[in-house]
N, C-alpha and C positions, 0 to 999 in steps of 0.2 A: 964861433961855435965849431966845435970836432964835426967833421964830414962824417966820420966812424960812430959817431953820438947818434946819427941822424940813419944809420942805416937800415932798423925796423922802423921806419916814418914813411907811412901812406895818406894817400888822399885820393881821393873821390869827388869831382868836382862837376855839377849839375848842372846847366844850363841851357834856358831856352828859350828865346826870343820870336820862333817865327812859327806859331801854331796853326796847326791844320785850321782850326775853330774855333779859336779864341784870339783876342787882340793881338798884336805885335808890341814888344816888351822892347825899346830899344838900347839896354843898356845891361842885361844878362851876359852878355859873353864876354866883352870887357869886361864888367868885374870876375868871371871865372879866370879870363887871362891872366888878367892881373893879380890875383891868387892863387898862382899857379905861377908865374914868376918872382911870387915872393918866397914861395915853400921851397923852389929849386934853386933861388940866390943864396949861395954860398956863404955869402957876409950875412944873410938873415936866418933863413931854417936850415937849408943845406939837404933836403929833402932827395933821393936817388931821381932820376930822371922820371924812370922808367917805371916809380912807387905814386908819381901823381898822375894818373889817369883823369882825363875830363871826355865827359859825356853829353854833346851839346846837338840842340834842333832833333834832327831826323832819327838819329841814335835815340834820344832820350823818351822814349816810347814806353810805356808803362814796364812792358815786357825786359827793354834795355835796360830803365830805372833796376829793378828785381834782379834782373840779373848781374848787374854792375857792383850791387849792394851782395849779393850771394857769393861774386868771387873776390871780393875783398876780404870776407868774413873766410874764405878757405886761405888769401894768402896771411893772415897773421895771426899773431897768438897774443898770449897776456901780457907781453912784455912790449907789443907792439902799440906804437903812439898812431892815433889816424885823425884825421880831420872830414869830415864830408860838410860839403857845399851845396845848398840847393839854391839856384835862382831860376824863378819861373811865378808862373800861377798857383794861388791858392783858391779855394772854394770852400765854402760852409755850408753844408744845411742844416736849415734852422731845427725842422721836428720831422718825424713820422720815423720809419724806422733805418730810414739813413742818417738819420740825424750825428754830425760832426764834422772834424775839419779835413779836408783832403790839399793832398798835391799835385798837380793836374799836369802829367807827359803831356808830349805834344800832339797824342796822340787822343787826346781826353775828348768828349764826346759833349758840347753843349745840347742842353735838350730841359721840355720844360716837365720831362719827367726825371726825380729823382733818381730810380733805379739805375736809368743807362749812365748820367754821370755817374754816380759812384761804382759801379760796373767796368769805366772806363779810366778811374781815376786810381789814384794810390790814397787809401783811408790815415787817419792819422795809425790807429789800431796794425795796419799793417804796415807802414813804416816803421814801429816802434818795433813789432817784431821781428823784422829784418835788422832793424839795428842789435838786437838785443843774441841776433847768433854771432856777431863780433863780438873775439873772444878779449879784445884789445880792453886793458884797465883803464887807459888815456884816452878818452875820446874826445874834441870837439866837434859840435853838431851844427852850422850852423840854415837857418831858413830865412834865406831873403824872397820874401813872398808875402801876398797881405788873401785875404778874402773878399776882395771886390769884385771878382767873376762872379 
C-alpha cells in the first residue's frame, strides 16, 4: 500500500483498563496497541504516526473521550478515512428516563441511581452525535465493549 494513499488516515483509539469505579478490564490496551501498530505498519495500512492518536486510562475521562472525538472531527474532511476504537465498559439502563446504552470513561460514576451514571457516562445519543460532526465519508467505528456493568 502507497504511504501517500494513506496520508488523510486517522485514528482514534480508546482504551481503558484501570477505572476509578468500575472492574479492571485486563486486556484494553493491548488490543489498542496492537491497533495501533497495525494502522502505522507500513506493509498493512501505513497510517502517519502522528494521525493515530490513542487515548487510554487517565486520559480517557468523559471530558478527554469528547474532546478527542471533537478534534479529530476539526482535523479531517470528506476525503478523510478514520477508524475510532473503543475498548472499555459499557452500560445499559433498562427503563425510566435514562433509559439506553452508554460508554463508561474511567471516569464514570457507579451508583444505584441512574441519573449520576449517565450524568457521568458518554450516552449512546451523544456518542452518535459526536461522530456524526466528522466530516470523513470513510468511517470505521469500532466498540469492544458489552453491558455487563
Amino acid at each position: 500500500m502507497s504511504h501517500s494513499s494513506q496520508l488523510d488516515s486517522h485514528a482514534l483509539l480508546i482504551g481503558i483498563a484501570n477505572y476509578n469505579e468500575f472492574s479492571r478490564l485486563s486486556k484494553t490496551l493491548n488490543d489498542v496497541q496492537d491497533i495501533a501498530s497495525v494502522l502505522r505498519d507500513p506493509n498493512y495500512c501505513g497510517y502517519p504516526t502522528g494521525q493515530v492518536v490513542s487515548v487510554l486510562d487517565d486520559r480517557a475521562t468523559r471530558e478527554g473521550v469528547t474532546k478527542a472525538l471533537t478534534e479529530l472531527a476539526q482535523r479531517t474532511g470528506p476525503l478523510s478515512t478514520v477508524v475510532i476504537h473503543y475498548a472499555g465498559h459499557g452500560l445499559q439502563i433498562a427503563s425510566g428516563p435514562h433509559k439506553g446504552a452508554y460508554l463508561l470513561p474511567v471516569d464514570a460514576v457507579k451508583s444505584t441511581d441512574p441519573a449520576k451514571v449517565a450524568e457521568s457516562a458518554i450516552s449512546g445519543e451523544q456518542f452518535a452525535a459526536l461522530l456524526q460532526q466528522i466530516p470523513a465519508k470513510k468511517m470505521l467505528v469500532i466498540l469492544d465493549c458489552c453491558h455487563a456493568q
